[in-house]
N, C-alpha and C positions, 0 to 999 in steps of 0.2 A: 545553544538552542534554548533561548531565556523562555519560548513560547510554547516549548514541551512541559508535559505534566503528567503524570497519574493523576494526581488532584487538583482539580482545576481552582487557584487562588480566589478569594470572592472577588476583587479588584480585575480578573479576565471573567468573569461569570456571564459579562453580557456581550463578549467576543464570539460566545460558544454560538454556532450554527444548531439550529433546530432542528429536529429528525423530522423525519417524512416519510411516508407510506403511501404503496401505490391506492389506490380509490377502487372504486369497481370498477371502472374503467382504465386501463392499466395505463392511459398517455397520459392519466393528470396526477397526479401526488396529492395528499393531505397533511397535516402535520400532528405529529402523534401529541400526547401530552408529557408531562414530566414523570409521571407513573412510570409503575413497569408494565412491559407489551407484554404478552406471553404470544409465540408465536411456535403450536405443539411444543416443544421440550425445552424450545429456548425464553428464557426472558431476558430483557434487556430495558435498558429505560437512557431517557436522553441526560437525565438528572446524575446517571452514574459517578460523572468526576468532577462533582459540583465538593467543594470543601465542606467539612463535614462529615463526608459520608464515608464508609471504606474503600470505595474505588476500586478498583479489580487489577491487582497487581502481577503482570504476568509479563514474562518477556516479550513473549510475543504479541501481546495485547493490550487491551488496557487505555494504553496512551492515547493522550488529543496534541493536537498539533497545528499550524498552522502550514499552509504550501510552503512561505520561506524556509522555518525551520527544516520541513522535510527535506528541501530542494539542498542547503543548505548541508544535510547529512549524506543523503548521497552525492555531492557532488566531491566532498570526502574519498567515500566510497569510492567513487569514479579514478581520485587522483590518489586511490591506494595508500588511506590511512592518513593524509596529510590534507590542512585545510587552512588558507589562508599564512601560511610557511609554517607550521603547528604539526605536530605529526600526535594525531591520537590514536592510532591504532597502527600495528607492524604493519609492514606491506603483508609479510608471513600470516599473519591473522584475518587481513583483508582477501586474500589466496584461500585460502581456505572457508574463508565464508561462503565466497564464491564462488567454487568448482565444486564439482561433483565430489557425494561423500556417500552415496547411497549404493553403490553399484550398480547391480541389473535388479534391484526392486523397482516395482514400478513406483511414480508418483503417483499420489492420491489428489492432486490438485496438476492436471495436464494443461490450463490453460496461463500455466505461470514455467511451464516448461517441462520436461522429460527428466529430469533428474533434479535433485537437491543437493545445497551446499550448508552452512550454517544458518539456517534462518531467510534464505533465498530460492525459488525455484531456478533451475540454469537452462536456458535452451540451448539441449547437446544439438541439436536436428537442426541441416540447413533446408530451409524452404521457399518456393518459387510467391507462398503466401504474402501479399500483403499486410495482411492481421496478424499472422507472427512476425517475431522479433527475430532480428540475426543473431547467428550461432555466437553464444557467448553471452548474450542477456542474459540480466538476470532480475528476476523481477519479484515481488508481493500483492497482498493488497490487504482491506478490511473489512471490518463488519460491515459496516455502514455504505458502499463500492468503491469505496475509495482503492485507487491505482497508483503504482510504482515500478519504474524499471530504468536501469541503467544499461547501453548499450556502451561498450567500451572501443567495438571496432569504430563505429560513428564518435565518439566520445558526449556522447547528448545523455540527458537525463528526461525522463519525464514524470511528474506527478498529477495525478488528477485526484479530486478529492469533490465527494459529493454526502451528503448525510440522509440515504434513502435505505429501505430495507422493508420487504425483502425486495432483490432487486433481479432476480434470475431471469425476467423479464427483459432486461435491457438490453442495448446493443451499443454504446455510448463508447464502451470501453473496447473494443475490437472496432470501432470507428475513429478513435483516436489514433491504436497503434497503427491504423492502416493508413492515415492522411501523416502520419511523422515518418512512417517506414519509407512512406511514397515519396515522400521529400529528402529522404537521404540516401533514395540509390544512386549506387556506384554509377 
């Protein structure tokens, strides 16, 4: 993944996608500055993993990417540790990221699935829904609304990656999973 980074090299600096924010009118977007946003509690700035700076190093965060690189990881993920006849992670580890690890807590993030694994929401739940995924997805996403999920019964991957926020507005992403779910029923 030569394209991943916490710290984005000066030499990728002008690859980076520009952030965006809805406008007053919530169908069109603007684009923020390089500053930090504050938006109530949170701040955030598009400038974050520009080299130089500290970057925000966090497992679950942090990171820029581009769709290959991501597609690229999960599709990894998908063929359980192994990529391109490479095995980087155990099947054992990939199992485990991936199924349920939470019990009967609930999830705090339900539109990434009903249960958690290592770093994945899982969808336990079968449903007649379009816009959910079938049982055994397991998906994420970002700050920014960028989207992830691996379906293992379809063997499909999908990433979607947008640089917008806040974006609770949207319907972009339950309009995806629904035109890919549509195309891979049984």
């Amino acid at each position: 993944m030569s394209d991943t980074h916490f710290t984005l090299p000066d030499a990728k600096r002008s690859r980076l996608s520009a952030l965006y924010e809805p406008s007053g009118d919530t169908n069109k977007v603007v684009r923020t500055g390089d500053g930090p946003t504050v938006k109530g509690a949170l701040i955030y700035a598009a400038s974050l993993p520009y080299q130089g700076t500290n970057g925000y190093f966090s497992g679950g965060a942090g990171l820029v990417s581009t769709a290959g690189d991501y597609a690229r990881f999960l599709q990894m993920l998908l063929d359980y540790g192994e990529l391109e006849g490479s095995r980087i992670l155990q099947p054992e580890t990939v199992h485990a990221m991936t199924h349920d690890q939470i019990g009967p807590l609930p999830m705090w993030i339900p539109v990434h699935g009903f249960r958690f694994g290592y770093g994945f929401g899982i969808n336990t739940l079968a449903t007649a829904d379009p816009k959910k995924d079938p049982t055994g997805t397991f998906s994420w996403g970002g700050a920014y609304y960028t989207d992830f999920w691996v379906d293992p019964k379809h063997e499909t991957i999908g990433v979607m990656m947008t640089q917008l926020y806040p974006s609770n507005h949207m319907k972009l992403r339950d309009e995806f999973h629904r035109l890919v779910n549509e195309a891979m029923k049984d």
